[in-house]
C-alpha positions as CSV (number, residue, x, y, z in Angstrom):
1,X,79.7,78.7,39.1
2,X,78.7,78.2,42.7
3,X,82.4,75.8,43.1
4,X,84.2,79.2,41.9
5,X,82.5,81.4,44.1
6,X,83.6,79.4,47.4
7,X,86.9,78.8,46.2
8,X,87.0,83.1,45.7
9,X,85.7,83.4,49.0
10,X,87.9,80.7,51.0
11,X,90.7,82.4,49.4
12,X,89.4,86.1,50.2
13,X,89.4,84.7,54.1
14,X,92.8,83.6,53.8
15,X,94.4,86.7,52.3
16,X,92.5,88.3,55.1
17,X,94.0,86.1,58.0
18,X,97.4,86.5,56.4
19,X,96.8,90.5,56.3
20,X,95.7,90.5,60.1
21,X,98.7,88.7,61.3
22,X,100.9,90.6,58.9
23,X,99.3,93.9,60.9
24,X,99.5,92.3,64.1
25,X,103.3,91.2,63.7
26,X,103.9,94.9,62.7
27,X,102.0,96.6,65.3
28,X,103.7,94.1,68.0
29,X,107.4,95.2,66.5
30,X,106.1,99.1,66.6
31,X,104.9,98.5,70.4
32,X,108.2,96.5,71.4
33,X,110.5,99.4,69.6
34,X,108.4,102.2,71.7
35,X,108.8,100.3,74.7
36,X,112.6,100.0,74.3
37,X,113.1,103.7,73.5
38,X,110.7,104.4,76.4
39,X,113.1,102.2,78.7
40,X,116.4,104.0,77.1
41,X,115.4,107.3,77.6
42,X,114.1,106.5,81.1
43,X,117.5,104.4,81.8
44,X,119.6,107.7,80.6
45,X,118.1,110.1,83.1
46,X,119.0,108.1,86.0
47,X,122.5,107.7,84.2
48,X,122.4,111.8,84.2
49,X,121.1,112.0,87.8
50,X,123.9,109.3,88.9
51,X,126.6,111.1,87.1
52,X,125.7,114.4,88.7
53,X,125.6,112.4,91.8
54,X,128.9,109.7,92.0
55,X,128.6,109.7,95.7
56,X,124.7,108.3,95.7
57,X,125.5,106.0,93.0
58,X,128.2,104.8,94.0
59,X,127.4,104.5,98.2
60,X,130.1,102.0,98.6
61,X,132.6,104.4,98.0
62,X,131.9,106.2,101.0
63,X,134.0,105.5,104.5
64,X,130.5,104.4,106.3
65,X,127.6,103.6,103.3
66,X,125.2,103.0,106.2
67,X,125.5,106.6,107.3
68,X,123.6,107.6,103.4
69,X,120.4,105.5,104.7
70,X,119.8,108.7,107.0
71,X,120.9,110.9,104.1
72,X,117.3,112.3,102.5
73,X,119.5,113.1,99.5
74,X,120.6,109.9,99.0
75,X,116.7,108.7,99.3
76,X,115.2,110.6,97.2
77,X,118.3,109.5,94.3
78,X,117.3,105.6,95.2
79,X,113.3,106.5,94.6
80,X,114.5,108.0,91.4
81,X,116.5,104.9,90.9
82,X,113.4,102.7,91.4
83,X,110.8,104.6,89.9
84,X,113.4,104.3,86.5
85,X,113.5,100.4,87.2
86,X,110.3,100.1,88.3
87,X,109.2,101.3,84.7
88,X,111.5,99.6,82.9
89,X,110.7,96.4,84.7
90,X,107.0,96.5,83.9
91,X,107.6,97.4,80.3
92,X,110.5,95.2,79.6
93,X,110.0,92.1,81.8
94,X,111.3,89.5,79.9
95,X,114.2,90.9,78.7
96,X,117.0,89.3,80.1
97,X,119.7,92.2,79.3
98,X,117.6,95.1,81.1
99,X,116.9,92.3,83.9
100,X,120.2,92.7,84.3
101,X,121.0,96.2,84.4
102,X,118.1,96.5,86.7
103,X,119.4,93.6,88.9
104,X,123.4,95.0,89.2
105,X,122.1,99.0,90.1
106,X,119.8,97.5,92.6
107,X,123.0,95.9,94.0
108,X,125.0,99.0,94.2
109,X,121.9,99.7,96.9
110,X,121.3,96.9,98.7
111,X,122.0,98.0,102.1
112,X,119.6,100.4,102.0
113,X,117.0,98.4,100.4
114,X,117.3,96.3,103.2
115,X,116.6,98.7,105.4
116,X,114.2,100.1,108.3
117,X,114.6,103.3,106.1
118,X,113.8,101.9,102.7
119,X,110.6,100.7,104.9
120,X,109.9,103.4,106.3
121,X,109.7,105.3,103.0
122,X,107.2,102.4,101.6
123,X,109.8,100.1,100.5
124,X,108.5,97.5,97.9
125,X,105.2,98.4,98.6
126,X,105.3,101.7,96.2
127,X,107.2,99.6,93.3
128,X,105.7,96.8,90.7
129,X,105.7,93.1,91.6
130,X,108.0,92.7,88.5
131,X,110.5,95.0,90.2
132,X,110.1,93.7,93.8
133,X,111.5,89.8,92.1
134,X,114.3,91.6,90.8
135,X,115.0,93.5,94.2
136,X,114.3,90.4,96.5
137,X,117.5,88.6,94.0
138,X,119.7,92.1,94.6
139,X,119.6,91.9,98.5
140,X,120.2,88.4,98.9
């Protein structure tokens, strides 16, 4: 009797183990999909704020870009800019395709994030480590 006791409670501590990694898999997936809509609605209010504003998204389309560094305007669009990266980034670091996006609107910006300006605003030093890598790549 005792031999069919163990057995019923080895197997009760497997079904158990399987349940918590069953849970665990399914609270991960839950997480990752909250994360993602988190990162999609952030993304699409800075898409909103860059359509309203073509001419701060855009700063190569103007005659002398280095003349929006001085622009407060065009500041304040780039902190919104990195404040929507800089979440992003933190929540969604190692995925390669918002890397990406991150990386090529950083891009669009990279004369001002290189300059006395940006650092005069508090450059990096206001934004995650995860989103400084992906600026330091955008400037080079």
């Amino acid at each position: 009797m005792s031999l069919i006791l163990e057995s019923a409670e080895a197997l009760g501590a497997v079904v158990i183990a399987v349940v918590s990694v069953w849970a665990a898999t399914i609270a991960k997936n839950a997480i990752n999909a909250q994360h993602e809509a988190t990162a999609k609605d952030i993304y699409r209010d800075y898409l909103k704020l860059a359509f309203d504003n073509p001419e701060f998204a855009n700063p190569h389309a103007f005659d002398n870009p280095s003349d929006l560094n001085k622009n407060e305007k065009y500041r304040w669009f780039v902190a919104f800019m990195l404040n929507s990266c800089d979440e992003i980034a933190r929540s969604k670091s190692r995925d390669k395709g918002w890397r990406k996006t991150i990386l090529e609107d950083l891009r669009f910006h990279k004369d001002y994030l290189k300059s006395q300006e940006f650092s005069d605003d508090g450059g990096w030093d206001l934004y995650s480590r995860a989103l400084k890598t992906i600026g330091d790549e955008a400037v080079k």
